[in-house]
LOMARFI-189136 format. One record per residue (C-alpha): x, y, z; residue number from 1. Coordinates in steps of 0.001 Angstrom, whole numbers, padded with zeros to 6 digits. Layout:
<pts>
+---------+---------+---------+-----+
:       u :       v :       w :   i :
+---------+---------+---------+-----+
:       X :       Y :       Z : NUM :
...
+---------+---------+---------+-----+
</pts>
This chain:
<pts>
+---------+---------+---------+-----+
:       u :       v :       w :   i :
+---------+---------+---------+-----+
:  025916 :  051664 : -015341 :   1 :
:  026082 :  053731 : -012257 :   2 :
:  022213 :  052485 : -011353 :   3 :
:  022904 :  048748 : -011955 :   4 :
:  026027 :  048990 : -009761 :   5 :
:  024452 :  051063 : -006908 :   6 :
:  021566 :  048156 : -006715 :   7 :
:  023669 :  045237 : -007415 :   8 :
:  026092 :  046265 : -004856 :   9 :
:  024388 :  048905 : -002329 :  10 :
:  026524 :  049615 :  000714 :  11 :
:  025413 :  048350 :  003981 :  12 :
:  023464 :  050106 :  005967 :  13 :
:  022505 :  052679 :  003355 :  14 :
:  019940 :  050480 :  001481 :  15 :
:  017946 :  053546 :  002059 :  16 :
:  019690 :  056149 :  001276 :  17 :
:  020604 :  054571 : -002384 :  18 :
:  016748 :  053692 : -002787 :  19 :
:  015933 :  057357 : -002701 :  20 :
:  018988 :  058281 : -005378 :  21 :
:  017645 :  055120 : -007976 :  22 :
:  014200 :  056625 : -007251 :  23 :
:  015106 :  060030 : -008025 :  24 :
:  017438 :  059294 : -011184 :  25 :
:  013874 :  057328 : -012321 :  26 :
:  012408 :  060336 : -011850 :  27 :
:  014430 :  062695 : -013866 :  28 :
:  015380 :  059736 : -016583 :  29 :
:  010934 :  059647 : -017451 :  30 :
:  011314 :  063493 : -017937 :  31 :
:  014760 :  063787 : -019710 :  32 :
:  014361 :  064227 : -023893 :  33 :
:  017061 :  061960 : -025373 :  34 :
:  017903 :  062929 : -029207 :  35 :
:  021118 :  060725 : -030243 :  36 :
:  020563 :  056950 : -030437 :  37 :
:  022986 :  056625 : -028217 :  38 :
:  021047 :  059117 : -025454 :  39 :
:  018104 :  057009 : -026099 :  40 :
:  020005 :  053001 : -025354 :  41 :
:  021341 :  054417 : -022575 :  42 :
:  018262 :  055798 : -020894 :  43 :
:  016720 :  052664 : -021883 :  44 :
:  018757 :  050856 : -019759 :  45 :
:  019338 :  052829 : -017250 :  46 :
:  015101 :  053001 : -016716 :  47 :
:  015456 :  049488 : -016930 :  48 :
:  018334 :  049495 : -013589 :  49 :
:  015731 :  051822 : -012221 :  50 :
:  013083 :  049379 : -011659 :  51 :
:  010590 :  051726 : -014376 :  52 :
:  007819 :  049485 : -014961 :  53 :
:  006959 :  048125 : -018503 :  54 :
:  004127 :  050344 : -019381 :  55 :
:  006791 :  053505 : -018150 :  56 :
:  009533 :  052215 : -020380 :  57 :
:  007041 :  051625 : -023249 :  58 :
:  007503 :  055434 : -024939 :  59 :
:  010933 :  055151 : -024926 :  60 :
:  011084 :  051760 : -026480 :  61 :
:  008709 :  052884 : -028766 :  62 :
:  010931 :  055702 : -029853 :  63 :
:  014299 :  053654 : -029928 :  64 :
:  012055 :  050930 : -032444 :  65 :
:  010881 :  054187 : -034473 :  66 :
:  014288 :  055187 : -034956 :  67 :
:  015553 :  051913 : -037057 :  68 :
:  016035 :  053004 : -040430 :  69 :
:  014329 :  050317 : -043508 :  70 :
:  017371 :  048225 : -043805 :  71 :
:  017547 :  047085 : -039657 :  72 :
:  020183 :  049534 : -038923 :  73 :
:  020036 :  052472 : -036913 :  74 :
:  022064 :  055718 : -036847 :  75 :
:  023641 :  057732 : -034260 :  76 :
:  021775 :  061384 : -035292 :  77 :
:  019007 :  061025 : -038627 :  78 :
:  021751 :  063119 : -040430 :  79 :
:  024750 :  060422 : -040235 :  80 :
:  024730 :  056873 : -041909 :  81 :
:  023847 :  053981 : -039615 :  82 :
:  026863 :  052263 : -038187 :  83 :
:  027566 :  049333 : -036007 :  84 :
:  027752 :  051251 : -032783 :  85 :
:  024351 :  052510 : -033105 :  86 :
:  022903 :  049313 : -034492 :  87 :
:  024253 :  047218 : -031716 :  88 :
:  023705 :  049535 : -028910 :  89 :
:  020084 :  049306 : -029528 :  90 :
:  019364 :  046056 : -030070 :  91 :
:  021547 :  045692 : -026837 :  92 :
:  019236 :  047796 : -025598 :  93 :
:  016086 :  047002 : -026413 :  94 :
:  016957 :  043165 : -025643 :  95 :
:  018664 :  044059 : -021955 :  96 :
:  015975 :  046438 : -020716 :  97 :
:  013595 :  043262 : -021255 :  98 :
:  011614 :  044926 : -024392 :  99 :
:  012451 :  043163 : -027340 : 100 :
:  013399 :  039841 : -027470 : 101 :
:  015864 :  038345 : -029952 : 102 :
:  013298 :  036433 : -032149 : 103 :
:  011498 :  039430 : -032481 : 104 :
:  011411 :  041266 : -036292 : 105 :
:  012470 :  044540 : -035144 : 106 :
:  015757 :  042642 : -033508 : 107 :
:  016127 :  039530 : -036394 : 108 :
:  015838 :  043234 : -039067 : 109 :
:  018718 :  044980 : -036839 : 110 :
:  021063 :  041417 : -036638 : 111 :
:  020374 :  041001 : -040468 : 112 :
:  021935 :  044122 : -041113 : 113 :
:  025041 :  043393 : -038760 : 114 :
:  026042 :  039963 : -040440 : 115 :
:  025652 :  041802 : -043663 : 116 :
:  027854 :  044676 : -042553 : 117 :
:  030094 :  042478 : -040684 : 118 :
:  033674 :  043263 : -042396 : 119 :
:  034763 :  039456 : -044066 : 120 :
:  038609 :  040440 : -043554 : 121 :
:  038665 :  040305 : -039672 : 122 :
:  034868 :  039873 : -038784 : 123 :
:  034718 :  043416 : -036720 : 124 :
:  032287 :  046249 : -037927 : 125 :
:  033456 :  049772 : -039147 : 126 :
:  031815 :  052911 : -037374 : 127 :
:  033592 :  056060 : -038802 : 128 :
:  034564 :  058747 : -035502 : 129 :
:  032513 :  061636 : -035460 : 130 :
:  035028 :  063644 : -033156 : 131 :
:  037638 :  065828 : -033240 : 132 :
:  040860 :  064973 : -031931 : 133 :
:  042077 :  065953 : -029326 : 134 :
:  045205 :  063759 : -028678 : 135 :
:  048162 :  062288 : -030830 : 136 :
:  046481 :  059094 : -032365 : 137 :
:  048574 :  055489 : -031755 : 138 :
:  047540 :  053022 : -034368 : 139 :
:  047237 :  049441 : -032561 : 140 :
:  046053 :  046233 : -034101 : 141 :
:  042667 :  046659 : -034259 : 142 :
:  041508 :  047732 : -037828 : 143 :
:  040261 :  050439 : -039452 : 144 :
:  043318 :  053555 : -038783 : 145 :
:  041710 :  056715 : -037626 : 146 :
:  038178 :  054842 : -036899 : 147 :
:  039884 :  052147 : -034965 : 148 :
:  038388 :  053233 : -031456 : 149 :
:  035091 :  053378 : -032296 : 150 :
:  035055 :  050820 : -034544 : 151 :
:  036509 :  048823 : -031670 : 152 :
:  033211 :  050061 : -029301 : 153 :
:  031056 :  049256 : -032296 : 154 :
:  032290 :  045728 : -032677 : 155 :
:  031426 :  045221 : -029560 : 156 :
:  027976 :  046751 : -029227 : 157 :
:  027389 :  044076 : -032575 : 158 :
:  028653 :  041163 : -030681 : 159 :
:  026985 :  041762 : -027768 : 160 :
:  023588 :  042288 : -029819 : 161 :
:  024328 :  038728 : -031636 : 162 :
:  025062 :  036583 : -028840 : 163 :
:  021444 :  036958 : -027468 : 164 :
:  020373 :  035125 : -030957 : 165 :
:  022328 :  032192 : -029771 : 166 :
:  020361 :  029402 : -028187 : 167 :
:  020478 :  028427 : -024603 : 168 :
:  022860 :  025354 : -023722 : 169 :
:  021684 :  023420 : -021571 : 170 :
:  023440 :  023102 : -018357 : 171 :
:  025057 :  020090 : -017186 : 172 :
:  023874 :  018595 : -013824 : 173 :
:  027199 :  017332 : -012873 : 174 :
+---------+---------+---------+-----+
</pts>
């Protein structure tokens, strides 16, 4: 996120300057070794804000594809079920960094499993939390008690993934 807001909105006069930091964070993004689904979405993207080239981005979309388990879904580490979060974020991924697009299998697999994992009661998406806590929880309206926050994230990773299924309406010309 940091990338795609230093080149949508570079400061004046240090066009430059901000070239150099995209260019470097390029440079260290090709080298870094993501291992969580998550790690590997985001550095997806973020190659993607970096200007990396399609051929440079093809490993890591590659891996990200590789890592979507027989049913469409995908899950944060290999030792955790697949989840919504995960699911979404890549497709998000994969879609956004210009890879995959939404009529593809790999994506149509990864939205099939979303609509059938879609909860009918409220039409979010569970993700269970994988952390500790570390703060007094406060249970608000969204569902799913302890798992509410990332269930929350999750649904919208899936949402986010679905609406680039949606066809294109055509723009008025008044």
């Amino acid at each position: 996120m940091a990338l795609r807001s230093i080149k949508l909105y570079p400061i004046p006069g240090r066009r430059e300057e901000f070239k150099e930091r995209v260019d470097r964070a390029k440079r260290w993004l090709l080298s870094a070794k993501a291992f969580s689904t998550e790690e590997r979405s985001m550095q997806l993207n973020a190659l993607a804000d970096a200007g990396a080239s399609r051929s440079e981005r093809a490993p890591f979309v590659k891996t990200l594809k590789a890592a979507q388990n027989q049913d469409g879904s995908w899950s944060q580490l290999p030792s955790v079920r697949p989840d919504a979060y995960a699911t979404g974020e890549a497709l998000y991924a994969l879609h956004v960094s210009g890879s995959v697009p939404a009529n593809d299998p790999v994506y149509q697999k990864g939205v099939q499993w979303l609509l059938r994992n879609q909860l009918a009661a409220d039409g979010s998406w569970f993700a269970p939390t994988r952390t500790v806590p570390v703060q007094p929880h406060t249970f608000e309206s969204f569902p799913n008690g302890w798992h509410q926050f990332v269930s929350d994230a999750a649904s919208c990773w899936a949402t986010m993934a679905l609406l680039f299924t949606l066809p294109d309406k055509p723009r008025s010309s008044s």
